[in-house]
C-alpha positions in Angstrom: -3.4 -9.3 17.0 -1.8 -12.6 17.7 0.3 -14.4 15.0 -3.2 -17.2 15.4 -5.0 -14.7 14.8 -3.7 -14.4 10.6 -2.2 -17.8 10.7 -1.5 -18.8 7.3 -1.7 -15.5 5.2 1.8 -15.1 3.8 3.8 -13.1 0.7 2.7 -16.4 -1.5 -1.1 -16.0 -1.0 -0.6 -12.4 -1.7 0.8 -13.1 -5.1 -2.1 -15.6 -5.9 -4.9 -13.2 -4.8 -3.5 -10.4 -7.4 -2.8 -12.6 -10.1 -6.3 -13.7 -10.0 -7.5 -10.4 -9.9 -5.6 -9.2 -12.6 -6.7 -11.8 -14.8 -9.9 -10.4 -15.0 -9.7 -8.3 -17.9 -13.4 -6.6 -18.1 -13.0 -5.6 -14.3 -9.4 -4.6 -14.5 -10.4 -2.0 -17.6 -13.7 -1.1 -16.2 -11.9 0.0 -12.5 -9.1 1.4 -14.1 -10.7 3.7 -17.6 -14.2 4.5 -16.2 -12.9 7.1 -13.4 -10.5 8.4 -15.9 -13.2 9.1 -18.5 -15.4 10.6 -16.2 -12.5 12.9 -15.0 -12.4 14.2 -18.6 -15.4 14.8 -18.8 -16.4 16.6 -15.4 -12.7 18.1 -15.0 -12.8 20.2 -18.4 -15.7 22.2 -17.9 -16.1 26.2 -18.1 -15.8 27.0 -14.5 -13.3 24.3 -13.8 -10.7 27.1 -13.4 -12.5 28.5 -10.2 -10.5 28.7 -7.1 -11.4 26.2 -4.6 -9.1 25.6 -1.4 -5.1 25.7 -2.6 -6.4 24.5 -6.1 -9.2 24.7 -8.5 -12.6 22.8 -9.6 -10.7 20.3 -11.9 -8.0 19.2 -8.9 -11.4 18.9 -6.3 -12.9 16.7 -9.2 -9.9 14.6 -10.0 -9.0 13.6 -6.0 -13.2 12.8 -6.7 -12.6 11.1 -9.4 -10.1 9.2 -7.6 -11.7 8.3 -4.8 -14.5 6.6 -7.3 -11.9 4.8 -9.3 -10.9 3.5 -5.6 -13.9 2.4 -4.7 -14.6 0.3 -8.0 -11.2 -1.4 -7.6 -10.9 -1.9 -4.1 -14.9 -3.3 -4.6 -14.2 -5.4 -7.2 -11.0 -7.2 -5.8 -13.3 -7.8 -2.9 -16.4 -8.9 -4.6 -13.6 -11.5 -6.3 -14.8 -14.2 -3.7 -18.2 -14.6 -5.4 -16.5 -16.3 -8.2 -14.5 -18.5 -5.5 -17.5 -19.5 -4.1 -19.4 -21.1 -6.7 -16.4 -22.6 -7.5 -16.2 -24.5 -3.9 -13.0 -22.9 -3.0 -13.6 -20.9 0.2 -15.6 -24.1 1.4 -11.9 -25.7 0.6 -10.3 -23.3 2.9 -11.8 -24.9 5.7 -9.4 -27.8 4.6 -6.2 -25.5 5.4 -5.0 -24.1 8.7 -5.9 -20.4 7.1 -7.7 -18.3 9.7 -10.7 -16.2 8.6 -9.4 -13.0 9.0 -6.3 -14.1 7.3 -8.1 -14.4 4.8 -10.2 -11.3 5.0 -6.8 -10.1 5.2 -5.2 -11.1 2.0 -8.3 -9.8 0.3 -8.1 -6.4 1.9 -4.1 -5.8 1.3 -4.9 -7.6 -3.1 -7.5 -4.8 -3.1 -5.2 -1.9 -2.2 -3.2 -2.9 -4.5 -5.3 -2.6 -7.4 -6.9 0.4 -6.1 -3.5 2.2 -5.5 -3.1 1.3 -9.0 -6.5 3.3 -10.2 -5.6 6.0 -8.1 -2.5 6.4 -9.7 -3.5 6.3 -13.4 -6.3 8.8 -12.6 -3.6 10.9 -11.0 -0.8 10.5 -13.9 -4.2 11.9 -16.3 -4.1 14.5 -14.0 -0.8 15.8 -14.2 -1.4 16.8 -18.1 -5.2 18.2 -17.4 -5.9 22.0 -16.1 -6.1 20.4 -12.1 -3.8 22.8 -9.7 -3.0 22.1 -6.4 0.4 22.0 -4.4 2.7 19.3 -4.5 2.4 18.1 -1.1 -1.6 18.3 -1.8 -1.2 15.9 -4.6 0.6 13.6 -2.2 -2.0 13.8 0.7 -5.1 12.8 -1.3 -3.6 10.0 -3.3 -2.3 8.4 -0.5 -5.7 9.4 1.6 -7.9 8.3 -1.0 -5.8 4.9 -1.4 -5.4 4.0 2.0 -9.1 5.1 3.0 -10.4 2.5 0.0 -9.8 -0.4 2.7 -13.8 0.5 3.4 -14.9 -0.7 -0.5 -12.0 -3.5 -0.1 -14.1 -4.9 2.8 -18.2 -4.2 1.0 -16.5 -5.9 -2.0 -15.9 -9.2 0.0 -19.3 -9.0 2.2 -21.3 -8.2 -0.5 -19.4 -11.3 -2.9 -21.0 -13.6 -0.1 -23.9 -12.3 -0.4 -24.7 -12.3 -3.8 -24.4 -14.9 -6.7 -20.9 -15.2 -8.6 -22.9 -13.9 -12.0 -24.4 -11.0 -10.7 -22.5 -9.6 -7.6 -20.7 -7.4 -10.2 -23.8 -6.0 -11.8 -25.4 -5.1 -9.1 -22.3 -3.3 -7.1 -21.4 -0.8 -10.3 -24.8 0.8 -10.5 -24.7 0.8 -6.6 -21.5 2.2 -6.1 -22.8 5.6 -8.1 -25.7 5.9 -6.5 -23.9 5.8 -3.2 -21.2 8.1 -4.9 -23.9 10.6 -5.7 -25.6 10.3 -2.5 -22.6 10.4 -0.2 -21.6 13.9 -2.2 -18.9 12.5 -3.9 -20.1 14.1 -7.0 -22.1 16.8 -6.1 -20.7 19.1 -2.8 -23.1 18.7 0.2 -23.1 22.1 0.1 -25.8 21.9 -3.1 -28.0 19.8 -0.5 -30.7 20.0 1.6 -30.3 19.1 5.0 -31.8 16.6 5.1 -30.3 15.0 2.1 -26.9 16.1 3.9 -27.4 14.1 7.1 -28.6 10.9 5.0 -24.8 11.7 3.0 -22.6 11.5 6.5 -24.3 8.2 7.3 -23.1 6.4 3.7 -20.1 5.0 3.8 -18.5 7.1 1.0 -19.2 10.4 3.0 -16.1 10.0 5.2 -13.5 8.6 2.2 -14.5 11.6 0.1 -14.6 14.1 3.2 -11.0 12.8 4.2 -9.1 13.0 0.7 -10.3 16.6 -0.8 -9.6 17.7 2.9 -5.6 18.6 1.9 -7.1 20.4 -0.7 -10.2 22.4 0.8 -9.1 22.4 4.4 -12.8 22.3 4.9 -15.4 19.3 6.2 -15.6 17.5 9.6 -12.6 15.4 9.9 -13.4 13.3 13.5 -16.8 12.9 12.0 -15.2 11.5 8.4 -12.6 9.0 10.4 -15.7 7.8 12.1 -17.4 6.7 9.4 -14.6 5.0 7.8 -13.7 3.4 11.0 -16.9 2.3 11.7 -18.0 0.9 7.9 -14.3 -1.0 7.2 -15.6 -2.6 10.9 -18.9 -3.4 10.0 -17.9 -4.6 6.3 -15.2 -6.7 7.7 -16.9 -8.0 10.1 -20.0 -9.3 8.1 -17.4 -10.3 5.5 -15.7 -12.3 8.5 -18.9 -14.0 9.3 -20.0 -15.1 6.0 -16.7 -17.0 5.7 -17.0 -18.3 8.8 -20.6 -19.8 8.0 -19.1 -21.1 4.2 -16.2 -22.7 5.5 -18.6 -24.3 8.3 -20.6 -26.0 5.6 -17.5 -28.7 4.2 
């Protein structure tokens, strides 16, 4: 990529894109206690002391867990340009010498931050709960399913030009566990059909949840997995790209 290419994202714009963010209270609680709660209440269960992989049921549901506290931050942070919008500052933008995917940029790197940060409070709850696993394990899917959560970072900010500032929000939690549930984040594909199994490695949180719990299973398709990550952070970014591109085009 050429330095045209992200001319004008910078350190400063960084700051400005977390600290708005993070001043969302509702979002910042809801992405950071939901996974956690649902942790405690999956990740205690009878059988949760079954082998699975180098660990046991509650470490497989808690890189799960995770992975969905991920994917509601990264999403949110993302879906954060809604509220820009009907506030007329991406049309603003158009104003500045900021190139689009500059700023689809900024968005991206303000969202891994805030879901690095989910990842890491549902891990902390983790370290005082029943979930074995290696140490080195621990270390792979935190840092897989962080780093993989660029996918949600990018639906956030296509789906917050697509959908009003009041509702975008809404709409995304309810989605987000349906696509949880039907990409086998959590229930194992191995509880499926196949035919409900080959919808799963089409959605977009197939690959993220295939790619984290792999450390830990040493099972699942992994060319297959970076595929579909690959391929939906493209397609995400891309739309999300466009849509600025046809805002900033209307000043």
């Amino acid at each position: 990529m050429t330095s045209t290419t992200f001319r004008g994202l910078n350190p400063t714009m960084i700051r400005i894109e977390l600290r708005r963010v993070l001043r969302n209270r509702r979002t910042a609680i809801f992405t950071l206690i939901m996974p956690v709660v649902l942790f405690e209440i999956f990740g205690s269960g009878p059988q949760t002391d079954d082998r699975v992989g180098d660990g046991n049921v509650t470490a497989y549901i808690l890189v799960s867990m995770a992975v969905y506290g991920a994917m509601l931050a990264a999403t949110a942070a993302g879906a954060s340009v809604s509220l820009e919008r009907a506030a007329g500052w991406s049309r603003q933008l158009r104003l500045t010498p900021l190139a689009p995917a500059a700023y689809i940029a900024s968005k991206v790197l303000s969202a891994l931050v805030i879901s690095g940060t989910s990842v890491a409070v549902v891990f902390a709850v983790g370290t005082t709960s029943k979930a074995q696993m290696p140490t080195a394990t621990w270390v792979q899917t935190a840092l897989i399913a962080w780093v993989c959560s660029m996918v949600f970072a990018a639906f956030g900010l296509f789906m917050g030009y697509l959908l009003p500032s009041e509702n975008v929000m809404q709409a995304l939690g309810p989605g987000l566990a349906l696509m949880s549930f039907a990409g086998g984040l959590f229930i194992p594909l191995s509880q499926y059909n196949h035919v409900f199994r080959a919808i799963a490695k089409v959605t977009p949180v197939y690959g993220v949840g295939e790619l984290a719990r792999y450390p830990l299973v040493h099972d699942g398709r992994l060319a297959g997995a970076v595929v579909n990550v690959l391929a939906w952070t493209l397609l995400f970014g891309a739309g999300a790209a466009l849509r600025f591109r046809r805002d900033t085009a209307r000043v």
